[in-house]
N, C-alpha and C positions, 0 to 999 in steps of 0.2 A: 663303776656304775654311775657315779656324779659325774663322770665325765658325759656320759651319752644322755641323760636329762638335762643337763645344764647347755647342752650346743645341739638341743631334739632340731630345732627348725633349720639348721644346716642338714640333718639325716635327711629331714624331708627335702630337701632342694637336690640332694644328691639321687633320691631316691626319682625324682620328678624328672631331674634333668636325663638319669640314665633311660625309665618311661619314654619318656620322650624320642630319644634316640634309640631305639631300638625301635620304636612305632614309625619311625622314618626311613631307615633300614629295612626294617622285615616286609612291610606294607606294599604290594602289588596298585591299592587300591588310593587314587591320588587325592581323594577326599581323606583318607587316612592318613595320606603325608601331612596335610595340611594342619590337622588336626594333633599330630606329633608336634609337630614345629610351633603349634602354640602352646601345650604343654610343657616342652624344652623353654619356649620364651617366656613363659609364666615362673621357673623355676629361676630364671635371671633377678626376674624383679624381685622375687621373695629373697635371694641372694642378696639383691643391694640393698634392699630396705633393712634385711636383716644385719646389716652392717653398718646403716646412718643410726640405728638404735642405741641409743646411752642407755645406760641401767640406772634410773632414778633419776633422770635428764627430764627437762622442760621444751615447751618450744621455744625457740632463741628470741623472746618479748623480754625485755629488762621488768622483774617484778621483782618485789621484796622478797630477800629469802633463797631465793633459786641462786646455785653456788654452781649445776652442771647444767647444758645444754644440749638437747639433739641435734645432730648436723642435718638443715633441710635440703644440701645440698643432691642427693642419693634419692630422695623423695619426689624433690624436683625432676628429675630426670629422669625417674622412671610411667612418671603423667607424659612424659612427650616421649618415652620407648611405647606406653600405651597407647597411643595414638598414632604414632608411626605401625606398630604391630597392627591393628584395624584396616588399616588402612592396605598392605602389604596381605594382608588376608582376605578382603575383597579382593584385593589383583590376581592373587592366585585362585580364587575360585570362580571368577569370572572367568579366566583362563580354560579352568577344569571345565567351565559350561560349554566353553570353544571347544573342546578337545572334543567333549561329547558330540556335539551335533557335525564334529568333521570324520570323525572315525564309528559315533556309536557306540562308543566303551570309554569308561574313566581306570579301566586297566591298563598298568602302563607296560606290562606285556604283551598285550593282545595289540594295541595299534604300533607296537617297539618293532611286533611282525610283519604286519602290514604296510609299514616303510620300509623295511628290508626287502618286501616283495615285489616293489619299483620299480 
């Protein structure tokens, strides 16, 4: 039982990332892809961050006293996954706005037919 409270925030990332993927799988609806795939990318960074975390660690400033360090390297990199993420999010729903106004539907079965119908 101390195993699954002691590593809770790994359960959640696995639990997020499966969420995620399966909302990107099962989903017809491509506002709903999208919306998977941020979910799935949110469960990344709680992944890395949860892994730059030292248990009783400081930020790596030279002060008296502090013996361990957090690594800010994992932290750092996930402010520029976040912002690459935003950014790739807009594109894809700008896309989805295309798709709409050229087929009428953000289902990606309903226009999947209507280019088959060509």
């Amino acid at each position: 039982m101390t195993f699954i409270l002691e590593y809770y925030n790994y359960w959640i990332v696995v639990f997020l990332m499966m969420a995620g993927f399966y909302i990107v799988i099962s989903a017809n609806n491509l506002v709903k892809k999208i919306v998977g795939l941020n979910i799935f990318q949110t469960s990344v960074f709680m992944l890395y961050i949860s892994m730059g975390k030292v248990g009783g660690g400081t930020a790596p400033i030279v002060v008296e006293g502090a013996t361990q360090y957090s690594n800010p390297l994992p932290h750092v990199l996930i402010l520029t996954a976040i912002v690459v993420g935003v950014a790739t999010t807009a594109v894809g729903l700008s896309l989805i706005v295309r798709i709409k106004r050229a087929y009428g539907t953000v289902e990606e079965n309903e226009f999947k037919n209507e280019d088959d119908a060509i």
